[in-house]
VMD Tcl script that draws the C-alpha trace (Angstrom):
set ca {
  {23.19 4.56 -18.10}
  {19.78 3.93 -16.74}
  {17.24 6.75 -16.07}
  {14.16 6.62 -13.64}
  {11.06 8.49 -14.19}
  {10.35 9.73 -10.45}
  {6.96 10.61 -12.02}
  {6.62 6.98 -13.61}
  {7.24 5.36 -10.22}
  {4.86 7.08 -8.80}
  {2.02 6.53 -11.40}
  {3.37 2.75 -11.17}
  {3.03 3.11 -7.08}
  {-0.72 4.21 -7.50}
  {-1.68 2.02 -9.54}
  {-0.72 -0.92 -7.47}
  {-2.26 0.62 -4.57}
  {-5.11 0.89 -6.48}
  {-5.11 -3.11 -7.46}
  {-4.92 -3.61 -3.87}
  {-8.05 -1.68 -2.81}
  {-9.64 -2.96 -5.66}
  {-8.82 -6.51 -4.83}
  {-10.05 -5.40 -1.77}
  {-13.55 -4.44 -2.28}
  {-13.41 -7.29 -4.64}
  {-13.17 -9.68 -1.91}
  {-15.10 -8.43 0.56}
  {-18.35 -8.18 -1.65}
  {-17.48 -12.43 -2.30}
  {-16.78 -13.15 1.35}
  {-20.28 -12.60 2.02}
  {-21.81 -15.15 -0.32}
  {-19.12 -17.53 0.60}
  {-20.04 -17.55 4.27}
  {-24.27 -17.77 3.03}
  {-23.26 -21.37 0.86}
  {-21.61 -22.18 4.66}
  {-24.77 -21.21 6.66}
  {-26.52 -22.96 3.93}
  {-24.27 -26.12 3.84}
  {-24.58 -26.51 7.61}
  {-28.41 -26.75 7.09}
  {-29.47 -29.37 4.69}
  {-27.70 -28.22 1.65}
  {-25.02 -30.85 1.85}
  {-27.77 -33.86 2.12}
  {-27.73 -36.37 4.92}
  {-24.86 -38.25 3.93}
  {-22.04 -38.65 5.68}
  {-19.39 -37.34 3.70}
  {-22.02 -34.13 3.76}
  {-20.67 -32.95 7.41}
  {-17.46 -33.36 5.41}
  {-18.44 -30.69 2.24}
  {-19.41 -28.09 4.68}
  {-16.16 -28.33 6.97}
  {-14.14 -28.57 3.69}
  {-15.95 -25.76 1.99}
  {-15.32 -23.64 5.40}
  {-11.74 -24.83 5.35}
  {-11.53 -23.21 1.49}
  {-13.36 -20.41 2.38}
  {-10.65 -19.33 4.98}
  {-7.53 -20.36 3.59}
  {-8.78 -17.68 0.62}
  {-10.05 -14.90 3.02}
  {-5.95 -15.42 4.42}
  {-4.62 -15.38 0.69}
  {-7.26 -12.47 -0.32}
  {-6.22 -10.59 2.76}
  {-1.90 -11.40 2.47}
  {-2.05 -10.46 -1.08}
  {-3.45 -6.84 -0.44}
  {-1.07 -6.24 2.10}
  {2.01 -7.41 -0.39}
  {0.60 -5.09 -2.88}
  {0.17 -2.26 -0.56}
  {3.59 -3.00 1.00}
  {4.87 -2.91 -2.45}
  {2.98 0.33 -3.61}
  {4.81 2.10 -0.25}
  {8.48 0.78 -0.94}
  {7.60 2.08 -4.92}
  {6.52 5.51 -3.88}
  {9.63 5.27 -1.37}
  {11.88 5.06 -4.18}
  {10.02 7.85 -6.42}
  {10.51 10.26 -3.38}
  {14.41 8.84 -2.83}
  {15.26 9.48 -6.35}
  {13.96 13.22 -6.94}
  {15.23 14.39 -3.43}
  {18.70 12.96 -5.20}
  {18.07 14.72 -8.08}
  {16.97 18.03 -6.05}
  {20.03 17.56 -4.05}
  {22.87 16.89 -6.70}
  {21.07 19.81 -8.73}
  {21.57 22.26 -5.75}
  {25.07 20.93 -5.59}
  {26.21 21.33 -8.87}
  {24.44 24.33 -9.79}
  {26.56 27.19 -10.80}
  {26.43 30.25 -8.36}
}
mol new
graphics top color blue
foreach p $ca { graphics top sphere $p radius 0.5 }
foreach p [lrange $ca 0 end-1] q [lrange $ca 1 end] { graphics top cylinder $p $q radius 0.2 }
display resetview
């Protein structure tokens, strides 16, 4: 027989939702010194060389592709956190409900 903690679930459910802000925040405080290396790059930071036009659009090219990832991955984890604290509530309205049932009147 298994057993689920309602309570555990929910602790679990918090906590990713917590990962997910945090990750968050986390992000958002980077993004900001990603897009200063790009205003920088697009100066004279990446030298007069040719392949220099290159760095910047690459770097640019990083720098979004992880804003998308940074951004997807919070919204798994906060997707995730909901179906969790879905389940918590599902199982002790179950429990409520079969307790009701069975209890002796």
């Amino acid at each position: 027989m298994v057993t689920v903690s309602p309570t555990v679930l929910s602790t679990a459910a918090g906590q990713i939702l917590d990962a997910s802000a945090a990750l968050a925040v986390a992000w958002q405080s980077q993004r900001a010194a990603l897009a200063t290396l790009s205003t920088a790059a697009a100066g004279r930071a990446a030298g007069d060389l040719p392949s220099g036009t290159g760095l910047v659009t690459d770097h640019e090219t990083c720098a979004e592709a992880a804003s998308a990832a940074a951004e997807a991955l919070t919204g798994a984890l906060e997707y995730v956190s909901d179906a969790v604290y879905t389940c918590a509530f599902t199982y002790t309205t179950t429990d409520e409900d079969t307790a009701e049932r069975f209890r002796v009147r």
